[in-house]
ZADO-1210 file (C-alpha; in nm, 4 decimals, padded with zeros to 6 digits):
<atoms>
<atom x="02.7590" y="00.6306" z="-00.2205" code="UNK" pos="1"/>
<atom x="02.6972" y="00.8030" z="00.1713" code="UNK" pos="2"/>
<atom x="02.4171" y="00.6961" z="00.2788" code="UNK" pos="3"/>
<atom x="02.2333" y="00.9865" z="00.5372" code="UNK" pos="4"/>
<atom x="02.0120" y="00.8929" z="00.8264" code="UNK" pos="5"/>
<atom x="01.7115" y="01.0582" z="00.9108" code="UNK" pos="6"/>
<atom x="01.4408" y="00.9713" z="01.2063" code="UNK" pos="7"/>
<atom x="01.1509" y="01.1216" z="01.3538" code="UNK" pos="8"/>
<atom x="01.1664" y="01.2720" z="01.7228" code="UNK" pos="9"/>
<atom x="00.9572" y="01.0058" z="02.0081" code="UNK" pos="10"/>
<atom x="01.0582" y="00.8481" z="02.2486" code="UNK" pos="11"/>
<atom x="01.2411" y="00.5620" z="02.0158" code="UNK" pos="12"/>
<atom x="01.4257" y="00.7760" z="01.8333" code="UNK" pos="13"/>
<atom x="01.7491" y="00.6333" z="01.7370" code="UNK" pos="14"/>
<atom x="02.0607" y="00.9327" z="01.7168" code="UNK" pos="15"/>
<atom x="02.2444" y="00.8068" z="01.4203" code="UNK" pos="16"/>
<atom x="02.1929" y="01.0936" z="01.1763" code="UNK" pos="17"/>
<atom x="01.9188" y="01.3679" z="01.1424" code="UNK" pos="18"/>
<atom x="01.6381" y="01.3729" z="01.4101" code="UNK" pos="19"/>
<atom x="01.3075" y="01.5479" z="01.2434" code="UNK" pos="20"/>
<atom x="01.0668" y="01.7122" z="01.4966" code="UNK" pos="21"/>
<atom x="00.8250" y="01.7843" z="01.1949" code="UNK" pos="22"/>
<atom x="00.7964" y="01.7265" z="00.7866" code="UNK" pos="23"/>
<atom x="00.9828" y="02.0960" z="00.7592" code="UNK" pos="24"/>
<atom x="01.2939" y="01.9464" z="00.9632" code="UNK" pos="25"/>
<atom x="01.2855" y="01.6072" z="00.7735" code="UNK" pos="26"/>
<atom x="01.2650" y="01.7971" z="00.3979" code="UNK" pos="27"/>
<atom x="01.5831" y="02.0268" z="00.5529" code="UNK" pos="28"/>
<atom x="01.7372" y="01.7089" z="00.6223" code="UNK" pos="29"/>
<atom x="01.6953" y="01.5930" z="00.2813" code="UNK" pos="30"/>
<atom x="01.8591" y="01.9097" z="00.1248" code="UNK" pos="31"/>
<atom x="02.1317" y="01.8916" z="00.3713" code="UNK" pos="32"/>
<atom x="02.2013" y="01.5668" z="00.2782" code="UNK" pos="33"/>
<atom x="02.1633" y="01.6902" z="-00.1299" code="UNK" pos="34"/>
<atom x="02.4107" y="01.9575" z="-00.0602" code="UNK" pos="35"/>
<atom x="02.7123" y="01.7900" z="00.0863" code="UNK" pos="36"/>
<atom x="02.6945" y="01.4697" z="-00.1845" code="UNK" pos="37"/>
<atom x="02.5111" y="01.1961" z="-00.0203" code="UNK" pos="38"/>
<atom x="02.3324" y="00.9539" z="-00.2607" code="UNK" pos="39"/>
<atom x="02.1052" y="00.7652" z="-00.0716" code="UNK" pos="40"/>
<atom x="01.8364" y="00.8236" z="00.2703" code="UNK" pos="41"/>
<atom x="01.7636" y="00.5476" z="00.5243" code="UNK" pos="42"/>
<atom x="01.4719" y="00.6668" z="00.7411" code="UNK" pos="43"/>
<atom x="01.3672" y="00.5139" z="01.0222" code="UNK" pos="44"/>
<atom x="01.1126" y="00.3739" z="01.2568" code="UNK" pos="45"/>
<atom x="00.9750" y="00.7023" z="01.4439" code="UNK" pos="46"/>
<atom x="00.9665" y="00.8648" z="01.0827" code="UNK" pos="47"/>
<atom x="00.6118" y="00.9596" z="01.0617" code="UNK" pos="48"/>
<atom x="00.4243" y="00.7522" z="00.7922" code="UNK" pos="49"/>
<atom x="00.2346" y="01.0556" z="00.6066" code="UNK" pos="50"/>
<atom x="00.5968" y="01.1962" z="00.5729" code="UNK" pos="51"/>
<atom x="00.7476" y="00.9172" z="00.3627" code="UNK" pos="52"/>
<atom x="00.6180" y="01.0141" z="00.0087" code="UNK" pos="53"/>
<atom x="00.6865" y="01.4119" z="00.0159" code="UNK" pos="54"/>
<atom x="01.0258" y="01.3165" z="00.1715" code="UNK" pos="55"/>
<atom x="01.0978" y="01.0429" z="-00.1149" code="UNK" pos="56"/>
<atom x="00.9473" y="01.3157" z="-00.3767" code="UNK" pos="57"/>
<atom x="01.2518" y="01.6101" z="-00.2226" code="UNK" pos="58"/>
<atom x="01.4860" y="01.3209" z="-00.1987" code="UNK" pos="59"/>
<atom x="01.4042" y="01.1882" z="-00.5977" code="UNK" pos="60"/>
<atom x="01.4111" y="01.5431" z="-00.7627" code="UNK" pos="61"/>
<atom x="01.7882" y="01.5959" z="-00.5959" code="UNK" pos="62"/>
<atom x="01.8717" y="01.3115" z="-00.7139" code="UNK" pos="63"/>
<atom x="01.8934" y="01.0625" z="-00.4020" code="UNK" pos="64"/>
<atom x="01.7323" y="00.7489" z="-00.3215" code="UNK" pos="65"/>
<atom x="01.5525" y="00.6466" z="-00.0494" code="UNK" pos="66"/>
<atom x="01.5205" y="00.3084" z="00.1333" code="UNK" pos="67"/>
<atom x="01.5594" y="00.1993" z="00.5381" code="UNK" pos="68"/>
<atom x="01.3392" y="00.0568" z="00.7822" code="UNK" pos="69"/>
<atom x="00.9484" y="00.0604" z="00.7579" code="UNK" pos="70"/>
<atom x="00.8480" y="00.3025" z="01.0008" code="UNK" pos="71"/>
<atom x="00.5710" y="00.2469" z="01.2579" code="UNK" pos="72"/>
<atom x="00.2532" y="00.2231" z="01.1685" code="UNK" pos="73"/>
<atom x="00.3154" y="00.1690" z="00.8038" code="UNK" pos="74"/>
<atom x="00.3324" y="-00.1417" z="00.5949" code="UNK" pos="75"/>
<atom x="00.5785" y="-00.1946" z="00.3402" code="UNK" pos="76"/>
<atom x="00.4310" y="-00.2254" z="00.0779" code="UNK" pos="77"/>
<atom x="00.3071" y="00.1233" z="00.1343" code="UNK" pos="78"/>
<atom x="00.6561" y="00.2242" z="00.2030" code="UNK" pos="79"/>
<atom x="00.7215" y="00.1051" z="-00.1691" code="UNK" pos="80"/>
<atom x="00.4381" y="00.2793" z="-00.2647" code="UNK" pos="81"/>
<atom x="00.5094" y="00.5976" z="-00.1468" code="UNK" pos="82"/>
<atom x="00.8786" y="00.6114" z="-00.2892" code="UNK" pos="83"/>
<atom x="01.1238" y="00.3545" z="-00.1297" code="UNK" pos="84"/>
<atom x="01.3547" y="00.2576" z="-00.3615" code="UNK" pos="85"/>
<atom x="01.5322" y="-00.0136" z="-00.1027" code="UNK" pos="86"/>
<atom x="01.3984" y="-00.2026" z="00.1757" code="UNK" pos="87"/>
<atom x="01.6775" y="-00.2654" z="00.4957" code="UNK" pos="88"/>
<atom x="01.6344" y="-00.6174" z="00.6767" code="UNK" pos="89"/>
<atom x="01.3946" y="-00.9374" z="00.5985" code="UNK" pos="90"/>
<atom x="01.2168" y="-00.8888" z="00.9136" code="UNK" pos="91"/>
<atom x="01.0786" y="-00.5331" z="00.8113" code="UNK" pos="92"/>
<atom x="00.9659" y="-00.6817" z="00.4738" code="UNK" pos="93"/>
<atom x="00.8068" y="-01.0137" z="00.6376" code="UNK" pos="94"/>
<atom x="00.6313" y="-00.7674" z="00.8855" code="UNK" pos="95"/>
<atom x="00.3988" y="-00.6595" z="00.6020" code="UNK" pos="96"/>
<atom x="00.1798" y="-00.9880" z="00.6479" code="UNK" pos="97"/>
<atom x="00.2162" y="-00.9749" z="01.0455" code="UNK" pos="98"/>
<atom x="00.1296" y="-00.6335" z="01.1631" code="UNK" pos="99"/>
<atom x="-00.1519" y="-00.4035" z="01.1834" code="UNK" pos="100"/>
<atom x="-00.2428" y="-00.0665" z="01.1759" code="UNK" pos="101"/>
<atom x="-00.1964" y="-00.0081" z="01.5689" code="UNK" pos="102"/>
<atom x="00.0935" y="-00.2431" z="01.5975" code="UNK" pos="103"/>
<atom x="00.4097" y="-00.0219" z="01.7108" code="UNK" pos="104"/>
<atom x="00.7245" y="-00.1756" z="01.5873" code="UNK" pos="105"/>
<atom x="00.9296" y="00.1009" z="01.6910" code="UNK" pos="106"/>
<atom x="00.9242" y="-00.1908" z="01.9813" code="UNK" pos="107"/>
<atom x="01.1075" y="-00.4848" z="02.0170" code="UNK" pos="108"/>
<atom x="00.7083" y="-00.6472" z="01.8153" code="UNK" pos="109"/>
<atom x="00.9205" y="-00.5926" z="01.5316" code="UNK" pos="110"/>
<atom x="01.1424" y="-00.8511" z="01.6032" code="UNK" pos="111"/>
<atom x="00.9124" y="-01.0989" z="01.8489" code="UNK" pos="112"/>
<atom x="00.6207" y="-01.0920" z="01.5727" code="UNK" pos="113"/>
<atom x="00.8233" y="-01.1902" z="01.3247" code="UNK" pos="114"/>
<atom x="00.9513" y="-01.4632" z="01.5422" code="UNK" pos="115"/>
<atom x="00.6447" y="-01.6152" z="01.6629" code="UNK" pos="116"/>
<atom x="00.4518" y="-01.5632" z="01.3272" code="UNK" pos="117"/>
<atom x="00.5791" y="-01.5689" z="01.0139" code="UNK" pos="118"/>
<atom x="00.6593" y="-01.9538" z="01.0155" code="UNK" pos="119"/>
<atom x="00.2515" y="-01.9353" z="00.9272" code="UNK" pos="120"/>
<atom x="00.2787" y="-01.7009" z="00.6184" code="UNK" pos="121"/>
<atom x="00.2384" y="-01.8944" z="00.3211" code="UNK" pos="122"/>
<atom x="00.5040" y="-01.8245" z="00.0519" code="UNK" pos="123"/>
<atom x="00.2777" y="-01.9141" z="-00.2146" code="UNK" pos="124"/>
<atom x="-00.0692" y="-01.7133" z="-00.0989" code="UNK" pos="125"/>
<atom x="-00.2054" y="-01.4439" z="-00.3523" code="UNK" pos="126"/>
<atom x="-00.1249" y="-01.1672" z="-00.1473" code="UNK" pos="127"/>
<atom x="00.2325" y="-01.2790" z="-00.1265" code="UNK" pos="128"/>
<atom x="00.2867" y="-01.2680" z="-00.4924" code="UNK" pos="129"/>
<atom x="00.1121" y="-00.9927" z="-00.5345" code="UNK" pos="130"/>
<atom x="00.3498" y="-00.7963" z="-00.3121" code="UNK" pos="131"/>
<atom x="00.6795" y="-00.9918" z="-00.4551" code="UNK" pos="132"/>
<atom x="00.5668" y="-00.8780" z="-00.8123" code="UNK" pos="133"/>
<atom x="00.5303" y="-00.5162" z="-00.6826" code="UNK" pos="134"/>
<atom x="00.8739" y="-00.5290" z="-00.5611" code="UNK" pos="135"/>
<atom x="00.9677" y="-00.7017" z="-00.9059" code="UNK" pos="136"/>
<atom x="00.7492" y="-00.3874" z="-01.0562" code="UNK" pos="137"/>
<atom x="00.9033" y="-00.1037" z="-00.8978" code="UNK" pos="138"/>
<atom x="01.2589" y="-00.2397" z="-00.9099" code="UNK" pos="139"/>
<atom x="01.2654" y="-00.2614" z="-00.5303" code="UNK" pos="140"/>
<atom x="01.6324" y="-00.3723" z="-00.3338" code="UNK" pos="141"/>
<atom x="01.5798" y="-00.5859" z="-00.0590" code="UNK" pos="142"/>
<atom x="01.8665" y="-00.5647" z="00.1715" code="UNK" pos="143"/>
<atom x="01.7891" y="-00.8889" z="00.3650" code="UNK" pos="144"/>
<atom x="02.0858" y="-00.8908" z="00.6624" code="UNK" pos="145"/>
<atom x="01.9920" y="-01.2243" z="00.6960" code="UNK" pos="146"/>
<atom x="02.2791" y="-01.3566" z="00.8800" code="UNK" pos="147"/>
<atom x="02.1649" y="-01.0795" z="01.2179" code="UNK" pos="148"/>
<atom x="01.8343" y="-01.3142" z="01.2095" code="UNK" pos="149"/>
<atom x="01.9465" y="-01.6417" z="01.1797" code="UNK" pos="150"/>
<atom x="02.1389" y="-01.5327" z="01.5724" code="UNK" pos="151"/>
<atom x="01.8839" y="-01.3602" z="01.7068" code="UNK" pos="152"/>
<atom x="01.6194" y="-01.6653" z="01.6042" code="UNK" pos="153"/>
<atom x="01.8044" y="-01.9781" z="01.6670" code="UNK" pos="154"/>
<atom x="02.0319" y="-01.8799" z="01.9606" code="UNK" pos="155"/>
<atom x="02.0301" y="-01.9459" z="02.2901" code="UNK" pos="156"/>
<atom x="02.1904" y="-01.7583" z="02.5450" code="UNK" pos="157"/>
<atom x="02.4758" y="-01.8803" z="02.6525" code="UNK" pos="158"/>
<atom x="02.5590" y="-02.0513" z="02.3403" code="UNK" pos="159"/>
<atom x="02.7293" y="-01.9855" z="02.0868" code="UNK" pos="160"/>
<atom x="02.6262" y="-01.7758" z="01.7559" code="UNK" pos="161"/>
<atom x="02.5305" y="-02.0032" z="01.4640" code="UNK" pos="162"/>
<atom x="02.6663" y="-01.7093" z="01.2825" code="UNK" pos="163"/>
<atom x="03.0096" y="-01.6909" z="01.3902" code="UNK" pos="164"/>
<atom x="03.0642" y="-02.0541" z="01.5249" code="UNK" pos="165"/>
<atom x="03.3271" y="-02.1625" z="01.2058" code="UNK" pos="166"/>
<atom x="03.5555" y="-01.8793" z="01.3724" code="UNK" pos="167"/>
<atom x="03.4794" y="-01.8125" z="01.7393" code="UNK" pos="168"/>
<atom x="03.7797" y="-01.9905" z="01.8612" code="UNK" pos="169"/>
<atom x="04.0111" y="-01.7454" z="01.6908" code="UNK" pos="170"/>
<atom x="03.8177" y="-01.4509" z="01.7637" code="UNK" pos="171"/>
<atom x="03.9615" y="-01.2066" z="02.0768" code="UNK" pos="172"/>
<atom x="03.8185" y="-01.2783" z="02.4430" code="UNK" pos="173"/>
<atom x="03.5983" y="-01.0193" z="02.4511" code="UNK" pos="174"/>
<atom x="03.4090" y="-01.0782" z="02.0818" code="UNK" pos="175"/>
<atom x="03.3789" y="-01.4494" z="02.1896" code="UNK" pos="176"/>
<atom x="03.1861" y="-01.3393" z="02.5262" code="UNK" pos="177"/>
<atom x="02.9100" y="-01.0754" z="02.3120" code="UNK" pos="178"/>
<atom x="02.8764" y="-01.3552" z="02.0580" code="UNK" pos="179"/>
<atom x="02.7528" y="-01.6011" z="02.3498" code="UNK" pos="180"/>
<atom x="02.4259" y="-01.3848" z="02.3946" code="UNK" pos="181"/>
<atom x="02.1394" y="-01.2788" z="02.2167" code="UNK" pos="182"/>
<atom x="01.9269" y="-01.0042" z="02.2066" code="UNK" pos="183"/>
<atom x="01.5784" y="-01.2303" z="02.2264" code="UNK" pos="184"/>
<atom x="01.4523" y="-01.4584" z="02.4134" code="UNK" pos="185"/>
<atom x="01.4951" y="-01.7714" z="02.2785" code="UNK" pos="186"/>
<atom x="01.3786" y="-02.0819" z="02.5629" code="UNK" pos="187"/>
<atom x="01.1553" y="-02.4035" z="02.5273" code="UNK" pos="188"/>
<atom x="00.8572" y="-02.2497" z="02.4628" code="UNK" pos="189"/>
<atom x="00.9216" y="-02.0633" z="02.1576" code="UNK" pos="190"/>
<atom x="01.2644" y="-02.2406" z="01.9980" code="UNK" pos="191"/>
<atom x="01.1206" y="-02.4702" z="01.7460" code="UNK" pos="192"/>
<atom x="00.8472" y="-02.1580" z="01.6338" code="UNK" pos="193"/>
<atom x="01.1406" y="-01.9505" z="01.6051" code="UNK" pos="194"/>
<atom x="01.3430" y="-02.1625" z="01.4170" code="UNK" pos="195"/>
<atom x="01.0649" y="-02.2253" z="01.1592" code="UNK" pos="196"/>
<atom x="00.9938" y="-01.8477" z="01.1413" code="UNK" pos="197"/>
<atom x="01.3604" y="-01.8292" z="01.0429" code="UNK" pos="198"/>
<atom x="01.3396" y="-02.0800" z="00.7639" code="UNK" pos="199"/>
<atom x="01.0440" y="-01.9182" z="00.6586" code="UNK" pos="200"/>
<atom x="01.2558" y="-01.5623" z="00.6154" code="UNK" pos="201"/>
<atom x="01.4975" y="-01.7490" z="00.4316" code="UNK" pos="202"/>
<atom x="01.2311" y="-01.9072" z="00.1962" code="UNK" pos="203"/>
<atom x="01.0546" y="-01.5567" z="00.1084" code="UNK" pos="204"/>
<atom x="01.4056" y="-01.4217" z="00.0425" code="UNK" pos="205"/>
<atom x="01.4181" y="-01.6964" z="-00.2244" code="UNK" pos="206"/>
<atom x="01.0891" y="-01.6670" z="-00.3583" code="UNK" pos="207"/>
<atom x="01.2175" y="-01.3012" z="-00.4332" code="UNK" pos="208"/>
<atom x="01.4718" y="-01.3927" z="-00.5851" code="UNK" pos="209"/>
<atom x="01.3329" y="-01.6184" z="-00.8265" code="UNK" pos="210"/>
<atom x="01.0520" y="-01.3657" z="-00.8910" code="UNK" pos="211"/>
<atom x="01.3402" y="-01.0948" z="-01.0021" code="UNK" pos="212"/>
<atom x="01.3373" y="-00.8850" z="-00.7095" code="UNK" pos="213"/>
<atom x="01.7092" y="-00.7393" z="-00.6463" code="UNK" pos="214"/>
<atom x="01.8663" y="-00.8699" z="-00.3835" code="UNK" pos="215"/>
<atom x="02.2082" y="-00.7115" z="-00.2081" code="UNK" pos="216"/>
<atom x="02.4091" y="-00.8992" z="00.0793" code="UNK" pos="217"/>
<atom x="02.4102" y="-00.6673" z="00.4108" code="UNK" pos="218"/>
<atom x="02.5394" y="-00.7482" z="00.7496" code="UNK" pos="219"/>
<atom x="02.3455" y="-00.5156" z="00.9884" code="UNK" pos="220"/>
<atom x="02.6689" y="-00.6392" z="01.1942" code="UNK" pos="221"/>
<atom x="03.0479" y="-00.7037" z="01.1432" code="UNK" pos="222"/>
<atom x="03.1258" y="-00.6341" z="00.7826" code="UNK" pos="223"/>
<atom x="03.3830" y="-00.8680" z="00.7561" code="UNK" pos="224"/>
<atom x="03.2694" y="-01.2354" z="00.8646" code="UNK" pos="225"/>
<atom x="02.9118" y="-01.0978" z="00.8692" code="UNK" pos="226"/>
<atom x="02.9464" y="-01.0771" z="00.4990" code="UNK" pos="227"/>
<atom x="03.1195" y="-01.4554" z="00.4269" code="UNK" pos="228"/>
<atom x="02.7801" y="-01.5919" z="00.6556" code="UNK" pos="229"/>
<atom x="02.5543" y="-01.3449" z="00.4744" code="UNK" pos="230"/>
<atom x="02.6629" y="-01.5192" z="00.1418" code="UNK" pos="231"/>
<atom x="02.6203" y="-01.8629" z="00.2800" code="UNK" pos="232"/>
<atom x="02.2988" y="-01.8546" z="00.3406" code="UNK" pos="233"/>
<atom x="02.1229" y="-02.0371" z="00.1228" code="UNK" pos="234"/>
<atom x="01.8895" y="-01.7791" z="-00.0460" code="UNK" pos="235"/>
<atom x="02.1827" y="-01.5758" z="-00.1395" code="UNK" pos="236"/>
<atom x="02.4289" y="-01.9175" z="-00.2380" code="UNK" pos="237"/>
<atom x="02.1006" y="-01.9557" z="-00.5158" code="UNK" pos="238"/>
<atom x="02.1254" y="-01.6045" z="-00.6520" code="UNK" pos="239"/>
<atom x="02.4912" y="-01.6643" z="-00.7195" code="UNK" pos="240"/>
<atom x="02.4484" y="-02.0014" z="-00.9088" code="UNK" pos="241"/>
<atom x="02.2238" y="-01.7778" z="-01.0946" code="UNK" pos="242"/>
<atom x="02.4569" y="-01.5315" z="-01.1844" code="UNK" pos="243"/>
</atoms>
């Protein structure tokens, strides 16, 4: 189904849909979206966290769901709590056991946090399961994108994009040239934390999986090869022996 895009008005704001000054304009937004036969809300990071469950609530009784990022200042499993049915990108989810109540990840923390940190969250720790089996609970979708993370976490500038390297030679001039640099910063001093963090994202994915969460295979990129390296990975290569 369409998918609608709401955010909250600061000075992040992403324009990809529906900027909401207050909860009035966000609930309009919601009906809007009702009206012309969307099925499903991604809200976003300057979406205001006291917003999320009277937004899910208008978005539920129309008949919609409601998933995206985790907005600032919020956690996910509060997100989950307060009505997301879906939850967009591994690094929002992992961000639950690295960020606190002050930490603004309407920032580029979001990504960077995740990087440094979550090679030290332990898949097996109580609070871990406890949050897996809440997603198991609720029927939660994890959209992981995986593939966007394994670039911007193990690539350095300048090289090539683990992602894409099976076809870079047959990809146009220009596409070769973005896919040689990465958003991050990834040098000597934080490669090999980096690279653990990312096997670490890849291990919660499959501790999801095996717990019953749903799992869906998103890009957050090119929808084409994105995809084929999405399903590679191999988190999502064990939920289709499974299948």
């Amino acid at each position: 189904s369409i998918n609608g895009f709401i955010e909250g008005r600061s000075p992040f704001s992403a324009l990809n849909g529906i900027v909401a000054e207050n909860l009035d304009e966000a609930l309009a937004a919601v009906d809007w979206y009702a009206a012309r036969g969307f099925g499903q809300l991604k809200l976003y990071n300057s979406i205001r966290p006291e917003w999320v469950q009277p937004i899910a609530a208008r978005a539920h009784a129309q008949g919609l769901r409601v998933g995206g990022h985790v907005p600032a200042f919020m956690r996910a499993e509060q997100a989950v709590r307060a009505g997301y049915d879906e939850l967009h990108h591994i690094n929002q989810v992992m961000l639950n056991f690295l960020v606190g109540p002050k930490d603004d990840t309407r920032t580029l923390l979001r990504f960077y946090r995740v990087g440094e940190k979550a090679n030290e969250v332990a898949l097996d720790a109580p609070k871990m399961r406890a949050f897996i089996g809440l997603l198991r609970e609720r029927g939660t979708v994890v959209d992981p994108t995986a593939g966007i993370f394994e670039t911007m976490f193990t690539q350095r500038n300048g090289a090539m994009s683990p992602a894409f390297a099976p076809v870079f030679e047959h990809l146009p001039v220009v596409q070769r040239r973005n896919l040689l640099s990465n958003s991050l910063d990834v040098n000597d001093a934080n490669a090999a934390r980096f690279a653990a963090s990312w096997q670490r994202l890849l291990g919660m994915i499959g501790a999801m999986h095996r717990a019953g969460v749903p799992l869906v295979a998103g890009t957050d990129g090119w929808a084409g090869f994105g995809l084929h390296r999405e399903l590679e990975h191999p988190s999502h290569r064990e939920r289709r022996l499974a299948l």
